[in-house]
PAVEXKOL-894300 format. One line per 4 residues: number of its first residue (from 1); for each residue x, y, z of N, C-alpha, C. Coordinates in steps of 0.001 Angstrom, whole numbers, padded with zeros to 6 digits. Layout:
<atoms>
NUM = X/Y/Z/X/Y/Z/X/Y/Z; ...
</atoms>
This chain:
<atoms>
1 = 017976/-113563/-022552/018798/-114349/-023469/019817/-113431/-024131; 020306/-114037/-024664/022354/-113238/-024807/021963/-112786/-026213; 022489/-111283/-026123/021531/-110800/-027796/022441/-111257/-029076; 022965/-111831/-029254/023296/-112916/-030051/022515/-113892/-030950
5 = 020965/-114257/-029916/019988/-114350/-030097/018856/-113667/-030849; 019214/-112501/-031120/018399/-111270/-031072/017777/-111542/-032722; 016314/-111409/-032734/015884/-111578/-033775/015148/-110457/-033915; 015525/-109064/-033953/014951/-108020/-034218/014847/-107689/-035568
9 = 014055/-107494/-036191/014399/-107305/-038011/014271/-108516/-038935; 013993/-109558/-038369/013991/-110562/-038837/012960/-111050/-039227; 012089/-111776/-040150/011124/-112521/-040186/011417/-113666/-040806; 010704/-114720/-039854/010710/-116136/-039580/009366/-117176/-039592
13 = 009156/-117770/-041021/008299/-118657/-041935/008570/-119809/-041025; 007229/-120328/-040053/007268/-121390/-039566/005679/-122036/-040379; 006083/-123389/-041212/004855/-124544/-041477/004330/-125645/-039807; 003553/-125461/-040178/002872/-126425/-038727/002853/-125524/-037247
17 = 003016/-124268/-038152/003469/-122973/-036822/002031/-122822/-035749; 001079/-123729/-036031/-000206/-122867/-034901/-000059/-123836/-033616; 000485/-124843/-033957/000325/-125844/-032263/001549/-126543/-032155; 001391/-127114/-031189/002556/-128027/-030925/004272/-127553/-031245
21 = 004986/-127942/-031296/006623/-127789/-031374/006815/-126117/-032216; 005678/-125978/-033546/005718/-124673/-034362/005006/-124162/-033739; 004142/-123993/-032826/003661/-122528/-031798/004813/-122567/-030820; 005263/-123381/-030198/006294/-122938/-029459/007289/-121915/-029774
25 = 007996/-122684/-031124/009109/-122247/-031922/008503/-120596/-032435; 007359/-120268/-032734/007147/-119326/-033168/006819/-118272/-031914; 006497/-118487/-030708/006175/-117540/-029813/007844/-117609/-029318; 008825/-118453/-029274/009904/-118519/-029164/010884/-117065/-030066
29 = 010414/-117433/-031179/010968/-116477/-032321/010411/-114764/-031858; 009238/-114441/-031556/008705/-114048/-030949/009214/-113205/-030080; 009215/-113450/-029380/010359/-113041/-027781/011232/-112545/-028138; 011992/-112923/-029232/013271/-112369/-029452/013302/-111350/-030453
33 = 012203/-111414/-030702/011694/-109730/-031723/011460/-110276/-033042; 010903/-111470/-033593/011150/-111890/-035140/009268/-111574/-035112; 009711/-111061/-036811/008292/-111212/-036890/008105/-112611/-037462; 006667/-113163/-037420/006426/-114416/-038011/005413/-114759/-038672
37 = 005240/-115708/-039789/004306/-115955/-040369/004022/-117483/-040246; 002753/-117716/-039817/002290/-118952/-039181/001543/-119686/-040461; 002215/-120924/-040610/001255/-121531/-041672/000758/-122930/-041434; -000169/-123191/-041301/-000875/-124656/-041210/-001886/-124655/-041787
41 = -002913/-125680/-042071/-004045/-126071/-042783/-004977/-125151/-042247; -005404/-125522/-040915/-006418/-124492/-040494/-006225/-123085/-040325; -006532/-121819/-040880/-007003/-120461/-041109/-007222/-119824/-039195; -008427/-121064/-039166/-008744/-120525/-037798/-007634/-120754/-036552
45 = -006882/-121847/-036288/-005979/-122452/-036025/-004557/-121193/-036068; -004299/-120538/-037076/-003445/-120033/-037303/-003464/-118575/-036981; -004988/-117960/-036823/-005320/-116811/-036398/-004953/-116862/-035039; -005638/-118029/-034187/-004990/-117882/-032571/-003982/-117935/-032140
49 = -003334/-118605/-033146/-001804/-118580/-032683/-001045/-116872/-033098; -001723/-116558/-034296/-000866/-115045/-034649/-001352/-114494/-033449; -002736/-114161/-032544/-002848/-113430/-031670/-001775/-113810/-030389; -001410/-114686/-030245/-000774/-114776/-029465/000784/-114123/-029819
53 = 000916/-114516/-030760/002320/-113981/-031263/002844/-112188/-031250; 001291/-111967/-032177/001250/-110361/-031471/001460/-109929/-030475; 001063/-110602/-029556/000498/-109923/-027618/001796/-109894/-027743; 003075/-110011/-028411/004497/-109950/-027823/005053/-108944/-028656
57 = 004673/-108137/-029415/004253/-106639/-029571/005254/-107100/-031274; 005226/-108096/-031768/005656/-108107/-033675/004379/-107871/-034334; 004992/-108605/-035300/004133/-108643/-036362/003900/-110172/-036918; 002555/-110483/-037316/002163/-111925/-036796/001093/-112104/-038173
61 = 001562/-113056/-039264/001043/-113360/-040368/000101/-114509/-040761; -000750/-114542/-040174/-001796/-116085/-040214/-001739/-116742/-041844; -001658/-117885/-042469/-001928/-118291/-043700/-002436/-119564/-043482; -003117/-120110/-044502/-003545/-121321/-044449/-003210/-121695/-045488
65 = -002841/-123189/-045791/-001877/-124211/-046683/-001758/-125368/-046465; -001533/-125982/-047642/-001383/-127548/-047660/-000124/-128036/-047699; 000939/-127802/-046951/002171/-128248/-047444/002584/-129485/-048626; 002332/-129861/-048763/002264/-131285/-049892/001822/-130449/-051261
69 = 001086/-129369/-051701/000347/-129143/-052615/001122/-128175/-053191; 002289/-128086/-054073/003176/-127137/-054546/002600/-125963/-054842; 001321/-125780/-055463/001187/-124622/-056017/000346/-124224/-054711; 000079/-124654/-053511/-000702/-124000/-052527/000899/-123321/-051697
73 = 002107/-124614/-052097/003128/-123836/-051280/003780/-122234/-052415; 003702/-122482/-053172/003851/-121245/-054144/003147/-119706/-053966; 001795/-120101/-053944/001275/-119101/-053299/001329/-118579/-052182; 001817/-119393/-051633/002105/-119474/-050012/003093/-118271/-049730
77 = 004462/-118895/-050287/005597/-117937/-050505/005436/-116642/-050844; 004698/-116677/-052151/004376/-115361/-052698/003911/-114442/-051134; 002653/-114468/-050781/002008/-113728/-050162/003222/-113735/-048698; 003671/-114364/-048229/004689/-113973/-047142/005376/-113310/-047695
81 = 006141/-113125/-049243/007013/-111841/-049530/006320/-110612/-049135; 005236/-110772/-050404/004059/-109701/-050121/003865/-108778/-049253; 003782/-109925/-048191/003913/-109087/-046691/004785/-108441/-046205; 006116/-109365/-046165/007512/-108817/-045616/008300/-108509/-046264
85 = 008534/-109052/-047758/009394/-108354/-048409/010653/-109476/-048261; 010900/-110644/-047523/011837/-111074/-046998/011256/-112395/-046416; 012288/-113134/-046589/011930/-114483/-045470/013502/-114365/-044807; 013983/-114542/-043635/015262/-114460/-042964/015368/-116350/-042959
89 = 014294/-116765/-042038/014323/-117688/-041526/013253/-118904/-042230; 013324/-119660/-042594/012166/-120823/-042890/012148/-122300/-041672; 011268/-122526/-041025/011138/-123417/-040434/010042/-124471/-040811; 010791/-125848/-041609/009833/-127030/-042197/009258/-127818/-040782
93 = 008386/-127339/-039922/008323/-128356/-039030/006766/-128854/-039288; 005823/-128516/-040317/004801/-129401/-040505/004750/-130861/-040965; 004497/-131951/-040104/004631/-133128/-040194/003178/-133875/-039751; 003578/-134785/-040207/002124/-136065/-039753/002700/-137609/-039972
97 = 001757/-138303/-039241/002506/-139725/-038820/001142/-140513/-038385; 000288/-140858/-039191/-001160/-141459/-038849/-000886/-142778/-038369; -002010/-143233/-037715/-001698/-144897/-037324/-002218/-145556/-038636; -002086/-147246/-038491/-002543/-147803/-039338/-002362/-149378/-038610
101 = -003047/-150105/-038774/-003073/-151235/-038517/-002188/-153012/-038676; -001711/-152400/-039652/-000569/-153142/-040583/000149/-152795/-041707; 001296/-152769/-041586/001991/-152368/-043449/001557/-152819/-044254; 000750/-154119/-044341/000282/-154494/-045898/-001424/-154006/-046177
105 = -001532/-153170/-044795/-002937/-152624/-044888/-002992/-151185/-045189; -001555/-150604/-045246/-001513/-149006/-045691/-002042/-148716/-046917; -003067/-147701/-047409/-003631/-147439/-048103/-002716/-146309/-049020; -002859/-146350/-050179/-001524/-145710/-051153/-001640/-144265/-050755
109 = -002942/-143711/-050655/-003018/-142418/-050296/-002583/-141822/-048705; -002728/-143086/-047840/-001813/-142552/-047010/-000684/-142234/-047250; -000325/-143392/-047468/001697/-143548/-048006/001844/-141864/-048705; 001041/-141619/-049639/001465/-140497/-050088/001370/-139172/-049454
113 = 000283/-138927/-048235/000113/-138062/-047669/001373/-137536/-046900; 001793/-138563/-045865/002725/-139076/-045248/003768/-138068/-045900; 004219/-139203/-047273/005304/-138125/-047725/005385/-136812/-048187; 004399/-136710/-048065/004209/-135239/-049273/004028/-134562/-048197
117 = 003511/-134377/-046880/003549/-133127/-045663/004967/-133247/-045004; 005797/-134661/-045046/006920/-134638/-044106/008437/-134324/-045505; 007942/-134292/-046556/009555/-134595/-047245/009327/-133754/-048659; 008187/-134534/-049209/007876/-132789/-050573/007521/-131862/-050504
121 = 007137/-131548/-049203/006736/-130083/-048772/008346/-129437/-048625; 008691/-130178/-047487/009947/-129090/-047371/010655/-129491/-048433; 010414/-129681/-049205/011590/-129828/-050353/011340/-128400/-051372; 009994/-128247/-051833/009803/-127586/-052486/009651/-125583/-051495
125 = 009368/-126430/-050593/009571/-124756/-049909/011015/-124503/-049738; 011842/-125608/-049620/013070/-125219/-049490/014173/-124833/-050952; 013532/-124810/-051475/013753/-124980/-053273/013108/-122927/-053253; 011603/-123055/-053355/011676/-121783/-053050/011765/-120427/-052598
129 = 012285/-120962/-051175/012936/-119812/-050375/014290/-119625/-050427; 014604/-121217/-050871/016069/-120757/-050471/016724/-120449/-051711; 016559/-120484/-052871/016467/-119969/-054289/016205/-118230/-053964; 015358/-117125/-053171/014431/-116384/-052816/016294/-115752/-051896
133 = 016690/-116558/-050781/017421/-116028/-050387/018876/-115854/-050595; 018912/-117069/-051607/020236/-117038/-052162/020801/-115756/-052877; 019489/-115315/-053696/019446/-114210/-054331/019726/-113149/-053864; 019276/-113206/-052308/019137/-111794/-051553/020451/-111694/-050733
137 = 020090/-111644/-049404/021276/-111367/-048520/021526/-112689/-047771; 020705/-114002/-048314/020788/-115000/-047369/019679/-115369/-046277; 020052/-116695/-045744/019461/-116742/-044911/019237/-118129/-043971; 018552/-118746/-043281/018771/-119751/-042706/017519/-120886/-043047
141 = 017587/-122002/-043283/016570/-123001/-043472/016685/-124182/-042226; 015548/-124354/-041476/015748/-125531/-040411/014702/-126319/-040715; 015050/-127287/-040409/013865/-128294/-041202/014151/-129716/-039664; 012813/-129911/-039681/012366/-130716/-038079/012257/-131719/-038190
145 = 012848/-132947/-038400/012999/-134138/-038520/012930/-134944/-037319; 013132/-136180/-037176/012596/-136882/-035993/013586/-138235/-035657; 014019/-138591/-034764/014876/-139670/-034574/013923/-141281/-035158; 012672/-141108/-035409/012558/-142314/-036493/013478/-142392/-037716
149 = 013801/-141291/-037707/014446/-141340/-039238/016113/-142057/-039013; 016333/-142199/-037457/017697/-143072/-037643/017180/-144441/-036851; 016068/-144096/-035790/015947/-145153/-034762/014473/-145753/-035195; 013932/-146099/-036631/012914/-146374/-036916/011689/-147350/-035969
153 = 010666/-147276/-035450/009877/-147965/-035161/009030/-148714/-035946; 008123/-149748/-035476/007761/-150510/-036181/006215/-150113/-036346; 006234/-148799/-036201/004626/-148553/-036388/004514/-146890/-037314; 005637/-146743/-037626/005967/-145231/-038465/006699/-145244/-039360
157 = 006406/-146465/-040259/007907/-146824/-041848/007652/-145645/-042582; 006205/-145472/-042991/006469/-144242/-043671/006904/-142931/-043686; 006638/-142369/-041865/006749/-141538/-041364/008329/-141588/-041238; 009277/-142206/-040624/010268/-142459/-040672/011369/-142050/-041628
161 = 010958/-143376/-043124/011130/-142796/-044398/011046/-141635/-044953; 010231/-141141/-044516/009938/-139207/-045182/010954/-138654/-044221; 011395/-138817/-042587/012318/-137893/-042334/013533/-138241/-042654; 014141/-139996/-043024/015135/-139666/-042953/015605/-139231/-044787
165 = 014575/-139099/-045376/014849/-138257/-046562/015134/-136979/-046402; 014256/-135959/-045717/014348/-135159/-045098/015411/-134503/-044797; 016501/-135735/-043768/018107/-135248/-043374/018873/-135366/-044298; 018451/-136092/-045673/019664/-135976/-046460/019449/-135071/-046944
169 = 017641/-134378/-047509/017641/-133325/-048121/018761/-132076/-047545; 018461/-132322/-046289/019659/-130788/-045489/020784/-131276/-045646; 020882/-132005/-045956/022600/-131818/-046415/022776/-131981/-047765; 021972/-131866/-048679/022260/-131598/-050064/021399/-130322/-050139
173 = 020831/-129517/-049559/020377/-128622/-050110/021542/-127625/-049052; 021920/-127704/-047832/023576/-126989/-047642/024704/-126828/-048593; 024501/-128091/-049279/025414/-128060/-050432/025368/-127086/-051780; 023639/-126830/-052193/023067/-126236/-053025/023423/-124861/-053020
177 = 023033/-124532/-051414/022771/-122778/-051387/023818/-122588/-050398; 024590/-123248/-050625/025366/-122559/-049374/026488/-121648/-050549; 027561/-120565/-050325/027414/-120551/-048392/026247/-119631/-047789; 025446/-118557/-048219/024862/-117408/-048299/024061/-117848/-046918
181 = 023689/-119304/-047576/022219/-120020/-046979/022323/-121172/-046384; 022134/-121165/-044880/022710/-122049/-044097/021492/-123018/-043870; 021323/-124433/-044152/020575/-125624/-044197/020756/-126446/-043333; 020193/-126743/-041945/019827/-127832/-041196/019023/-128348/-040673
185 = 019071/-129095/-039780/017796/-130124/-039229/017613/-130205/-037626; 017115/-130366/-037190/016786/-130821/-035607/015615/-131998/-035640; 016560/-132749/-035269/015770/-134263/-035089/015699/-134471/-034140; 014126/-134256/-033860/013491/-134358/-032905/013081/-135751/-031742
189 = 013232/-135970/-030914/012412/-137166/-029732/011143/-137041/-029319; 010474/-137855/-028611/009182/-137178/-028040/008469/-136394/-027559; 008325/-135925/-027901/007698/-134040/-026938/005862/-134186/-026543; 006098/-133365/-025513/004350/-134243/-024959/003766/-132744/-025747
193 = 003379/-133035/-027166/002215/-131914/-027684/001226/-132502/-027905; 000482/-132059/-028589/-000857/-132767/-028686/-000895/-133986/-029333; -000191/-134232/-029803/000263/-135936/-030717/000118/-136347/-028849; 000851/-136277/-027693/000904/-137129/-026944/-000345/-137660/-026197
197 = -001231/-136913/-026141/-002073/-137216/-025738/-003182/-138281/-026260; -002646/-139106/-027319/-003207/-140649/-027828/-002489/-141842/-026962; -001091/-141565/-026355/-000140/-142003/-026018/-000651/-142935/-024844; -000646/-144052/-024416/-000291/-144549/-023115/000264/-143860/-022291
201 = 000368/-142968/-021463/001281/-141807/-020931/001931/-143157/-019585; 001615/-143813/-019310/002261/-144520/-018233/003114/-145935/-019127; 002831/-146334/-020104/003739/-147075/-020622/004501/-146272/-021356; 004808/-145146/-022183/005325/-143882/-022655/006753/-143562/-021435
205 = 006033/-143610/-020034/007040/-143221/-018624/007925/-144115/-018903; 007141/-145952/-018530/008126/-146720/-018267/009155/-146733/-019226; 008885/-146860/-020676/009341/-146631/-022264/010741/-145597/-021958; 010442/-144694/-021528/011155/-143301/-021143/012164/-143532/-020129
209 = 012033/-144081/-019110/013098/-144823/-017578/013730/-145291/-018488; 013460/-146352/-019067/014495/-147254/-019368/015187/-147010/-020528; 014853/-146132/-021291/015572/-145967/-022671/015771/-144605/-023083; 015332/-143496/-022449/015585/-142274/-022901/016611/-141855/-021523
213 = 017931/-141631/-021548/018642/-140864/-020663/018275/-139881/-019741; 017261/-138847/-020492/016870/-137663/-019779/015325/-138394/-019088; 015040/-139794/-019534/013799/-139978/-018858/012430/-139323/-018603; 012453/-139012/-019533/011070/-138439/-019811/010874/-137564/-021377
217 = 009551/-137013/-021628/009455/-136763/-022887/009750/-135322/-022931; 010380/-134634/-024435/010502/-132955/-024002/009183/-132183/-023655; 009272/-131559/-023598/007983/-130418/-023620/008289/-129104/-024853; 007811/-128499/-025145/007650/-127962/-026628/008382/-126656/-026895
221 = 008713/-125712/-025461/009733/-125298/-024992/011069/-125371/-025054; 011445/-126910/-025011/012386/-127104/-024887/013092/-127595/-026192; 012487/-127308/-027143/013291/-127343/-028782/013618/-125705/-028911; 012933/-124639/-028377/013561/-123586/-029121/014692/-122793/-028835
225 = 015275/-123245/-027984/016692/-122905/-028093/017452/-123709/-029267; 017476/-124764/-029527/018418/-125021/-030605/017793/-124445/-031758; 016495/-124506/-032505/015930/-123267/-033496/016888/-122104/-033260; 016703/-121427/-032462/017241/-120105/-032355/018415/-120402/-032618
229 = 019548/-121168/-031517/020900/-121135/-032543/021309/-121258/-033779; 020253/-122028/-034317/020430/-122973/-035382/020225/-121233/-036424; 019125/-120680/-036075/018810/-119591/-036931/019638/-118171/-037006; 020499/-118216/-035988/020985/-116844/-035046/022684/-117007/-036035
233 = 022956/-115986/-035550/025102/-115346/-036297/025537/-116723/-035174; 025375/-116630/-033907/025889/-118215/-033308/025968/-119560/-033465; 025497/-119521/-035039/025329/-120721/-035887/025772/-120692/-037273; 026785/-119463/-036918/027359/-119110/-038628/028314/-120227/-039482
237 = 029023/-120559/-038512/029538/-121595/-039632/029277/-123192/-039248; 027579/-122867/-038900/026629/-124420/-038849/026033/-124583/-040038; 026350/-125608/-040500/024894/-126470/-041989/025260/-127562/-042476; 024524/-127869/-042669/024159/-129977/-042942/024515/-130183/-041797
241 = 023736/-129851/-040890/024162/-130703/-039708/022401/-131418/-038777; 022806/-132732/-038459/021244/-133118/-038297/021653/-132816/-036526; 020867/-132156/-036077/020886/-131678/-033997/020048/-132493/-033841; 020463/-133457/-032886/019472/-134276/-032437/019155/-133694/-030777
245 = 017674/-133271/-030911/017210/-132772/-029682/015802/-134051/-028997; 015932/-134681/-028028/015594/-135948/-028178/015894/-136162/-026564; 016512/-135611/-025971/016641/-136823/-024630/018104/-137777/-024113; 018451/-137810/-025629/019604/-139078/-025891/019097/-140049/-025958
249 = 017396/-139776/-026663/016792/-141410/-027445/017408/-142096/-028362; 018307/-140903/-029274/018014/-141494/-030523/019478/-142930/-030495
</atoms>
């Protein structure tokens, strides 16, 4: 990859970093020399993923956290300075999207879960990093949003709702910290991670023929090239901008 790319010196804060789209993105980051600090709920979860991150010869920060829980994201922050001294990069891609049976059967504590891992988490991490880098030399915030948030379904209002808060947050928080601190989004389409595997995978296909252009779902791979631009000098005069990486679902 064109060292343009080059994330040598860098360290790069991915939430939801141990599986799915944030292990990608982080063994992605990885490769290109960033060190990273992996944060999701599970401890254990986050250790396998740092080993993996290591085997690519950085430096690889396991944490465990509640994104929704400010003062768990506070501490959070703290101890990644701790470590590095620096955040370059922040990546909000911890999200959740539970089923439920009916809208008038959603239980309040869902509703709130919902929002508080997909929209007050990154709000407040993005409040304190990017406050953290404004100060410093700068830096980049990407935050992982989802084409519910323009192309809503009828089985993810809440989930939906939290991202497309989400995209306005990146473009008022571009507004906040810029210019130092560059703020955007990648709104995401279907990607076969472990969410897919609840999926109908053969009505998911047909779903996919007929309405997704690229016809079929991404694979988890295939988001971290726009991360990387999005994070890299080849994205210098990018922010508030929502990338829709998707297929041409949205």
């Amino acid at each position: 990859m064109d060292k343009i790319f080059d994330m040598q010196g860098k360290v790069v804060l991915i939430t939801g970093g141990s599986r799915g789209l944030g292990r990608a993105m982080a063994l992605g980051f990885a490769a290109q020399g960033a060190d990273i600090a992996i944060v999701s709920r599970k401890m254990d979860s986050c250790e396998q993923t740092a080993k993996e991150v290591a085997a690519l010869g950085v430096a690889a920060f396991p944490y465990a956290a509640h994104v929704a829980d400010w003062d768990q994201c506070e501490a959070m922050v703290q101890a990644v300075y701790e470590r590095f001294g620096k955040v370059d990069v922040l990546i909000n891609n911890a999200g959740m999207s539970p089923l439920y049976e009916g809208l008038d059967t959603i239980p309040e504590a869902l509703f709130d879960k919902v929002i508080g891992v997909n929209l007050k988490g990154p709000f407040r991490l993005g409040s304190l990093v990017g406050a953290r880098m404004n100060a410093a030399k700068g830096g980049s915030i990407i935050n992982i949003s989802s084409i519910n948030s323009v192309k809503p379904s009828p089985d993810a209002e809440p989930y939906g709702a939290a991202k497309a808060g989400l995209n306005a947050l990146t473009r008022s928080f571009a507004a906040a910290y810029g210019p130092k601190v560059r703020v955007n989004c990648i709104m995401a389409g279907p990607f076969m991670t472990d969410i897919s595997k609840a999926w109908d995978l053969e009505e998911f296909q047909q779903d996919a023929e007929a309405n997704i252009p690229m016809q079929r779902g991404g694979e988890p791979d295939e988001i971290v090239g726009a991360a990387l631009y999005l994070a890299s000098d080849a994205a210098s005069y990018t922010t508030g901008a929502v990338l829709p990486v998707d297929g041409g679902a949205h």
